[in-house]
C-alpha positions in Angstrom: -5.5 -13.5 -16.5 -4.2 -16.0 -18.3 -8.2 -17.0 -20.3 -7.9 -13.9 -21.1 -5.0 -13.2 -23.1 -6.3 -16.7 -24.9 -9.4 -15.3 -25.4 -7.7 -12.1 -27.1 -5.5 -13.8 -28.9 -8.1 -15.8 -30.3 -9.9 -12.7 -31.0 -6.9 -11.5 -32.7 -6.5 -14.3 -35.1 -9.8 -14.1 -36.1 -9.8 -11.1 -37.0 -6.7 -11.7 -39.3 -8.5 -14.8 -41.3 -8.8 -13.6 -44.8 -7.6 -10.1 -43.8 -5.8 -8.9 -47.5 -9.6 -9.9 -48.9 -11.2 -7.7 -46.7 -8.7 -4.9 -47.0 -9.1 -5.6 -51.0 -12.7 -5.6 -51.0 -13.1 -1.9 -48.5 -10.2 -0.3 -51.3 -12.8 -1.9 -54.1 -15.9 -0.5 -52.6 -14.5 3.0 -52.5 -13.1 2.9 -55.9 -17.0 1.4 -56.6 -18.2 5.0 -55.0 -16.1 7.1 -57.1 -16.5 5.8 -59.9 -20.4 5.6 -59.9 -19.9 9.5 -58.6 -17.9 10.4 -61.4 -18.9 8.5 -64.1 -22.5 8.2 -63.7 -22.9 12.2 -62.2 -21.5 13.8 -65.6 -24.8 13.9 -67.0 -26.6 14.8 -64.0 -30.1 12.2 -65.1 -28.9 9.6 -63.7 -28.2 10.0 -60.0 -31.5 9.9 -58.4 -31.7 6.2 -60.0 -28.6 5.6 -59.3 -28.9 6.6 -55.7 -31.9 4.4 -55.2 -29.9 1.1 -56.4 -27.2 2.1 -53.7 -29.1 2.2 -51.3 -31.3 -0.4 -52.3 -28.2 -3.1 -52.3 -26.6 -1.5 -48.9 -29.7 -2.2 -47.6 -30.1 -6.0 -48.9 -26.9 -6.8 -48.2 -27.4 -5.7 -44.7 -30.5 -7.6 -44.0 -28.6 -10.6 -45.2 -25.6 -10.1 -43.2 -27.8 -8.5 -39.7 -30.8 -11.3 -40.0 -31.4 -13.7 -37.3 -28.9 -17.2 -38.6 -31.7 -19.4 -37.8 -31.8 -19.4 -42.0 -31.0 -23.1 -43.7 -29.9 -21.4 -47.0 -26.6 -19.4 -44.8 -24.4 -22.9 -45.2 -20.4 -22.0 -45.3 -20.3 -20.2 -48.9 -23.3 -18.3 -49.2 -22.1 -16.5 -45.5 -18.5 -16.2 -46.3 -19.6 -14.5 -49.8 -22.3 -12.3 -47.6 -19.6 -11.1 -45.5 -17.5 -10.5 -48.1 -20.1 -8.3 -49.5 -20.1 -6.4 -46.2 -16.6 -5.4 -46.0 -17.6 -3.8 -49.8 -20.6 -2.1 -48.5 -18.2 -0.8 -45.9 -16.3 1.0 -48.5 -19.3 2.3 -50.2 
């Protein structure tokens, strides 16, 4: 019993490294959405293209972030800024 509380609290803290970055980044990719749906949707030509850039970066920066780590160019910055990019895709 006792292993396992250390194991959640480790678990628990972390989760809470870097946690006002991550909250700031989910708020920034939803503010990201809207304002590519508003702005960009007035005129109506540009959302197909728009659409397939979306989707194109959700989708690199989830192969970067899902892909096996056996990788040499994920060192301690590139990942930390990949997951960072996550938590925005989240709020996309």
């Amino acid at each position: 019993a006792v292993a396992g509380g250390k194991q959640l609290l480790g678990k628990i803290n972390s989760a809470r490294k870097n946690f006002p970055m991550k909250i700031f980044l989910l708020l920034l990719g939803f503010y990201t959405a809207n304002a590519l749906a508003t702005i960009l949707g007035q005129t109506g030509d540009w959302d197909v293209l728009v659409a397939g850039i979306v989707v194109a970066a959700i989708e690199g920066i989830g192969m970067l972030m899902y892909k096996k780590p056996s990788s040499s160019m994920f060192s301690g910055k590139l990942q930390s800024f990949v997951v960072f990019m996550n938590f925005w895709k989240a709020g996309v």
